[in-house]
Backbone as a chain_set.jsonl record, in Angstrom:
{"seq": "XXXXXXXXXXXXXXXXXXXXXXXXXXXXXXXXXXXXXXXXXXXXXXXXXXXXXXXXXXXXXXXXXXXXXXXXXXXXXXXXXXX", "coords": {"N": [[6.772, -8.01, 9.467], [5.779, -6.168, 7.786], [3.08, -7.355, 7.234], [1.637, -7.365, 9.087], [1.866, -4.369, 10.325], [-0.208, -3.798, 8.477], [-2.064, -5.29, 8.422], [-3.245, -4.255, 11.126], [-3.938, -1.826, 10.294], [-5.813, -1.997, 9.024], [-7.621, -3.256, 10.088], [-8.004, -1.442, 11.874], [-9.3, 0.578, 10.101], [-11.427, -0.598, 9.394], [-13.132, -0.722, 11.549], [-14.231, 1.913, 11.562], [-15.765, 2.547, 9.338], [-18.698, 2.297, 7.669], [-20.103, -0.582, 5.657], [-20.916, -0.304, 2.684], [-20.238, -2.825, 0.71], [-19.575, -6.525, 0.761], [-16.979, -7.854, 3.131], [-14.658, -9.0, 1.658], [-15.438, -9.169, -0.766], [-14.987, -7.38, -4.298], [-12.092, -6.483, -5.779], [-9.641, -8.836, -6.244], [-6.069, -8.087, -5.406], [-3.66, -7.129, -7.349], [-0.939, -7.492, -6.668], [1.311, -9.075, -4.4], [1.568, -8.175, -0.442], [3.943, -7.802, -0.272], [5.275, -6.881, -2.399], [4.175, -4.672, -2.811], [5.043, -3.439, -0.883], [7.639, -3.155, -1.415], [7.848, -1.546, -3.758], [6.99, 0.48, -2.731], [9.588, 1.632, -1.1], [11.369, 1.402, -3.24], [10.389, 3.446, -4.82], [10.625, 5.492, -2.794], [13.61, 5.352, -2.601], [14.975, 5.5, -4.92], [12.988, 7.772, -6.726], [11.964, 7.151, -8.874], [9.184, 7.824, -11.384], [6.069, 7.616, -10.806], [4.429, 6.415, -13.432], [6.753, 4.822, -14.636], [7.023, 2.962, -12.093], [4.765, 1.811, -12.271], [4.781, 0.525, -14.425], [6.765, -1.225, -13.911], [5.762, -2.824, -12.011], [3.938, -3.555, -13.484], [1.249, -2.165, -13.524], [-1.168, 0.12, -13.15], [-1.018, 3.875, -13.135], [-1.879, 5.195, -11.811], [-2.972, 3.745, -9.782], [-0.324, 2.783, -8.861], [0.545, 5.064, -7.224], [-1.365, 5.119, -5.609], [-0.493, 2.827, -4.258], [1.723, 3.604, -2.924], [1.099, 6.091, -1.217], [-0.778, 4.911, -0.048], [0.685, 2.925, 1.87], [2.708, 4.741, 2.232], [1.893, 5.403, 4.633], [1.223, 3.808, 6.68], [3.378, 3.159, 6.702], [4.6, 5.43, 8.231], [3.03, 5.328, 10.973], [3.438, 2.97, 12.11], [6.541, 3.123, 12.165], [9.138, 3.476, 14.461], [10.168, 6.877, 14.765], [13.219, 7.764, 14.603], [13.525, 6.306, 12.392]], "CA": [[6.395, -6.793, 10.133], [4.642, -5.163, 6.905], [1.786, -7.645, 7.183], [1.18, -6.895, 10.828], [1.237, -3.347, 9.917], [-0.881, -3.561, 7.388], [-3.462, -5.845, 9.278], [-3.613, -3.416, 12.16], [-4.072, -0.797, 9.275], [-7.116, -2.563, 7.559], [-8.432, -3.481, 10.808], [-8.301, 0.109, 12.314], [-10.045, 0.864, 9.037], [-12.644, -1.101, 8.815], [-14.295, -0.343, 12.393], [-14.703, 3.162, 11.495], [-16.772, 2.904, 8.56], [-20.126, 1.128, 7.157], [-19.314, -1.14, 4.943], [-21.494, -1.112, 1.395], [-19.808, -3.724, 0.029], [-19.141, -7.241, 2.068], [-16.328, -8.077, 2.841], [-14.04, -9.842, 0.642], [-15.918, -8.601, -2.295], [-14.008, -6.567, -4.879], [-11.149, -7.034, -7.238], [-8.494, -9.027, -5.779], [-4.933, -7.489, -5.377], [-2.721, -7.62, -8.249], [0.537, -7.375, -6.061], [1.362, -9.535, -2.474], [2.096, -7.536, 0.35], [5.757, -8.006, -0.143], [5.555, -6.18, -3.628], [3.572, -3.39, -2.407], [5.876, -2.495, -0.154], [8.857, -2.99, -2.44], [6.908, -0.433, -4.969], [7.068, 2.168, -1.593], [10.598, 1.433, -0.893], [11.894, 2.156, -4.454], [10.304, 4.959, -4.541], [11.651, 6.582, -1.532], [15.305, 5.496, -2.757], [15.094, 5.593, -6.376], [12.254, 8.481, -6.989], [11.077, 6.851, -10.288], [7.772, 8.232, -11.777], [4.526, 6.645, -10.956], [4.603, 5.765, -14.65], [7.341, 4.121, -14.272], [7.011, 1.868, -11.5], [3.479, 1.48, -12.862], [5.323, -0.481, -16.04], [7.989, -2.034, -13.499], [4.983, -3.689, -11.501], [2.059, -4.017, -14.657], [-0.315, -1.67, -12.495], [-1.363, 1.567, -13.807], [-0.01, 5.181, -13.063], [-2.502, 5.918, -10.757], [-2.459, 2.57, -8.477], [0.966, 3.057, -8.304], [0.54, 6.482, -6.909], [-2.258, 4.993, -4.716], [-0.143, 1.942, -3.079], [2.642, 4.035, -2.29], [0.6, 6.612, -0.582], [-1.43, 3.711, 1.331], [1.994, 2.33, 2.359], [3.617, 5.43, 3.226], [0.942, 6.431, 6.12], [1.222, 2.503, 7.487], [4.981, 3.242, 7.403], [4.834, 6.285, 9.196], [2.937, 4.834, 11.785], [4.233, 1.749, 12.424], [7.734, 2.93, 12.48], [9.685, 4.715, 15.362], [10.735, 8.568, 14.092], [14.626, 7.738, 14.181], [13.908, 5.436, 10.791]], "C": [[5.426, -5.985, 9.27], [3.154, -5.777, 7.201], [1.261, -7.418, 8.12], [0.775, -5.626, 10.81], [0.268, -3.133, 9.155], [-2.401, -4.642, 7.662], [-4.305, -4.98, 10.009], [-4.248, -2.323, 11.383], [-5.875, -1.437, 9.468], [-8.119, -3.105, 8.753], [-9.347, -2.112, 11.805], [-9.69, 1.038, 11.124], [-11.487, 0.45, 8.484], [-13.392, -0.987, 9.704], [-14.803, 0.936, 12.216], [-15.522, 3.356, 10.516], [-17.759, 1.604, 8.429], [-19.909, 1.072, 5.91], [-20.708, -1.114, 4.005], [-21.304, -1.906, 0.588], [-19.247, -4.814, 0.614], [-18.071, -7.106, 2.045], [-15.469, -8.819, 2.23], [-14.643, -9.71, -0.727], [-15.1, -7.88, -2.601], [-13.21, -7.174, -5.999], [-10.003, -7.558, -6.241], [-7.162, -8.613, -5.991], [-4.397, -8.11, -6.708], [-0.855, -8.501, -8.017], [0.53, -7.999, -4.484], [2.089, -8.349, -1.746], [3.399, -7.182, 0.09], [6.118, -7.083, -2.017], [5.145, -4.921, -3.543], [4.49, -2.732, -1.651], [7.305, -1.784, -0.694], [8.381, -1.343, -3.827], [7.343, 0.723, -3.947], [8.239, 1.997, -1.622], [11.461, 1.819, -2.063], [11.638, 3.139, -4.635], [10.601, 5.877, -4.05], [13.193, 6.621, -2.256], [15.064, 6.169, -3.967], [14.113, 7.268, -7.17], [12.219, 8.477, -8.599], [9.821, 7.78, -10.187], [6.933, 6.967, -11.389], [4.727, 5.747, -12.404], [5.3, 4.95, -14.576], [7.756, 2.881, -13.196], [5.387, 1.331, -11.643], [4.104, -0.027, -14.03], [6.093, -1.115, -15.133], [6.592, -3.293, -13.241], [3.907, -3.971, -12.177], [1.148, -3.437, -13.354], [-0.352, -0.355, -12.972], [-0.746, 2.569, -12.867], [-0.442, 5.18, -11.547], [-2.718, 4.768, -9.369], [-1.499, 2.845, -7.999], [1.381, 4.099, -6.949], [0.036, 5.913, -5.323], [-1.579, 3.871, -3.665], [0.943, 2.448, -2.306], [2.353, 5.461, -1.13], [-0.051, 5.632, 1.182], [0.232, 3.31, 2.264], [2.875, 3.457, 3.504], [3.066, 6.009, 4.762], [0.934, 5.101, 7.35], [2.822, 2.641, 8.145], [5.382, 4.115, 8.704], [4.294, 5.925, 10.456], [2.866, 3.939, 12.368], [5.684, 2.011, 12.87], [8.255, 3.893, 13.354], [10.088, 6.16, 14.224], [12.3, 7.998, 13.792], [14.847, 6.938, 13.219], [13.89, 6.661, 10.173]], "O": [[4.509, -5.298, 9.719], [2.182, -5.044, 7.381], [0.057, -7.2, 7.977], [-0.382, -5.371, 11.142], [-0.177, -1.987, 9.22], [-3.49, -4.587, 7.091], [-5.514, -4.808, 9.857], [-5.243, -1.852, 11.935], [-6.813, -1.01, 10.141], [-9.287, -3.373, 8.472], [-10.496, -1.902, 12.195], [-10.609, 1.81, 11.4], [-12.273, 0.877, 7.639], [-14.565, -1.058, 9.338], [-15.9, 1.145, 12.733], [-16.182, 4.389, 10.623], [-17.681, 0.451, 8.853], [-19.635, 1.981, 5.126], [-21.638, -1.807, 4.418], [-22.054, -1.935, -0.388], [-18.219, -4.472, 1.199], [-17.632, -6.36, 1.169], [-15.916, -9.925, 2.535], [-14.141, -10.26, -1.707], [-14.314, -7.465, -1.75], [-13.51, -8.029, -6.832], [-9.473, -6.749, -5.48], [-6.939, -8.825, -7.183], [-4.604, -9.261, -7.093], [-0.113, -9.313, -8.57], [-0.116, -7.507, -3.559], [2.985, -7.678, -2.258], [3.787, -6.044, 0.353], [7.228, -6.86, -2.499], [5.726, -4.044, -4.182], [4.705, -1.526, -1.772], [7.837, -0.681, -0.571], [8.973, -0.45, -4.433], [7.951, 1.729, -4.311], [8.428, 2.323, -2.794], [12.347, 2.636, -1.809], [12.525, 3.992, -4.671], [10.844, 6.974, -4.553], [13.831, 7.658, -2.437], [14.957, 7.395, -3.995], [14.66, 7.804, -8.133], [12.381, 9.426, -9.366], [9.481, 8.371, -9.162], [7.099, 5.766, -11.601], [5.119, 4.58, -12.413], [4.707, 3.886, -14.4], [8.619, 2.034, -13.428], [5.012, 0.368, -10.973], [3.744, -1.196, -14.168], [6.305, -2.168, -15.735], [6.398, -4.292, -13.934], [2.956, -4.562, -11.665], [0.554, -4.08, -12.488], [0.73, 0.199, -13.165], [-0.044, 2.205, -11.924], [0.222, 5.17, -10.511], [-2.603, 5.074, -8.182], [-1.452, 3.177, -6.814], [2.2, 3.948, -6.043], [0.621, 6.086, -4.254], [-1.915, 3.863, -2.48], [1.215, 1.964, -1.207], [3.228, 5.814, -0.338], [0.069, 5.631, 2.407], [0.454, 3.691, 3.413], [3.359, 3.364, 4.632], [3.582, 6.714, 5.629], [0.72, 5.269, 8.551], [3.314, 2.43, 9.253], [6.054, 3.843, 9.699], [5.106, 6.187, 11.344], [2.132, 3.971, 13.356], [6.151, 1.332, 13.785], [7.963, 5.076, 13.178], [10.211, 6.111, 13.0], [12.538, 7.793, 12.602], [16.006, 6.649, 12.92], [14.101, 6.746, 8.963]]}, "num_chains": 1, "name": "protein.A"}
């Protein structure tokens, strides 16, 4: 279900802007889907520091910050209100 969300995401995302960079160019992910989400999910329960799940998952403060943000706006709309 995350990758579906997170397709629809990246697809919603990518008709709205002009792209300067092709696609598939870039830095490839450090973390699979399935870790990214786990990173949001601890967070919600656990409310570690960035820092800290930065060092759990080897990804800096501010990634950290940044996948759990990305995540939480896919969550919210992907998932009914009564989650």
């Amino acid at each position: 279900m995350a990758k579906s969300l997170d397709k629809k995401h990246r697809e919603k995302v990518e008709q709205q802007k002009t792209r300067l960079i092709q696609a598939g160019g870039g830095a490839k992910p450090k973390l699979s889907v399935e870790y990214l989400l786990v990173l949001t999910l601890i967070y919600l329960r656990q409310s570690l520091t960035f820092q800290v799940l930065g060092l759990l998952f080897q990804v800096s403060e501010s990634t950290a910050n940044n996948i759990f943000n990305y995540w939480l706006k896919i969550l919210e709309d992907g998932l009914p209100p009564s989650l």
